[in-house]
C-alpha angles and dihedrals in degrees: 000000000000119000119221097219116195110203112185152171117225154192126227082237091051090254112149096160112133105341097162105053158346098259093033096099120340095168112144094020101288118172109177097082113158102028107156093043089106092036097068121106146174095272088046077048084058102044091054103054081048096051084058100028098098133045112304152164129216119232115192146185113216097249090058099036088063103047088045085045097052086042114030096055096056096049125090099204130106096276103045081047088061099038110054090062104039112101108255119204111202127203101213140126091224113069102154087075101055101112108156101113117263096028130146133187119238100215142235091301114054105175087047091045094048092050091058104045078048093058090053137089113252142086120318122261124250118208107204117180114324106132098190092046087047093053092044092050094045080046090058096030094237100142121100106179126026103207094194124187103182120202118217083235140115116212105173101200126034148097106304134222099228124029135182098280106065118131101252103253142165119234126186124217104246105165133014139176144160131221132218089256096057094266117151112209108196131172113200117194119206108263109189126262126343113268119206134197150166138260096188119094113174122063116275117273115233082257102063089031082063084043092064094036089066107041088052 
């Protein structure tokens, strides 16, 4: 069974909008493309060879397939080198324009078309980028593995990480790591259904039963 990997950079304030560069997606305004850029290191340098360093898939929204599509086949560097021939698997509703070499659509149903990739043999699938597919694929709980690297920044605006719509879930912390720059790399596996509990031990006074009450 195939694993959906979502590999991303982030914001303290959940923000993933444009972290590459200035022109890379200034939708909305926003004006901080390019905001890891002096925050890599040596040890980021690491994680990511060893984010593409085995068999995968991309999986791609179509914002982001068409900026990788119009950058990655025109650089000679070791990820360009494992991502142009990497199948990619695009969510679109326009097909007939995905010309980066081994991609496929994904079809007029994403999150059919996702269980079943997920049920074959093959490489896993690596989300990059790609904000909507992400929130249609918490929506539906089909990620299996959240791969964070979270910036010491605040961005305000821009297009977040997680929504209102995500499947509640447990994850559970599996790997961790900081870089020289104040980057926290953290990779989060998913861990079954939410558990609650209480920290109150004695029975509610009149007070909090009116509380409650009132914020029914």
């Amino acid at each position: 069974m195939r694993k959906i990997i979502a590999a991303t950079f982030v914001s303290l304030d959940g923000v993933m909008q444009a972290p590459g560069g200035p022109e890379e997606d200034p939708v909305g305004g926003f004006e901080f493309g390019g905001w890891t850029f002096h925050y890599f290191d040596e040890v980021a340098g690491v994680a990511m060879e060893e984010l593409f360093s085995k068999p995968f898939a991309l999986l791609l929204g179509r914002r982001t397939y068409d900026i990788f599509a119009a950058y990655w086949p025109y650089q000679k560097d070791a990820i360009g080198d494992a991502f142009n021939p990497a199948i990619k698997y695009v969510a679109t509703h326009r097909p007939d324009s995905l010309t980066w070499e081994n991609t496929q659509w994904l079809g007029e149903d994403v999150v059919a078309a996702l269980r079943r990739l997920k049920q074959e043999d093959g490489p896993d699938l690596l989300i990059q980028g790609s904000g909507e597919l992400i929130q249609t694929l918490l929506a539906n709980g089909l990620i299996d593995e959240i791969r964070l690297m979270i910036f010491p920044l605040l961005l305000g605006k821009g297009k977040r990480l997680f929504g209102d719509n995500a499947m509640p879930a447990a994850f559970k912390l599996v790997k961790s790591q900081a870089t020289t720059t104040g980057v926290i790399m953290a990779t989060y596996e998913r861990s079954g259904e939410i558990k609650v509990g209480s920290f109150v031990t004695q029975e509610p006074s009149e007070a909090e039963l009116e509380r409650r009450k009132n914020w029914k």
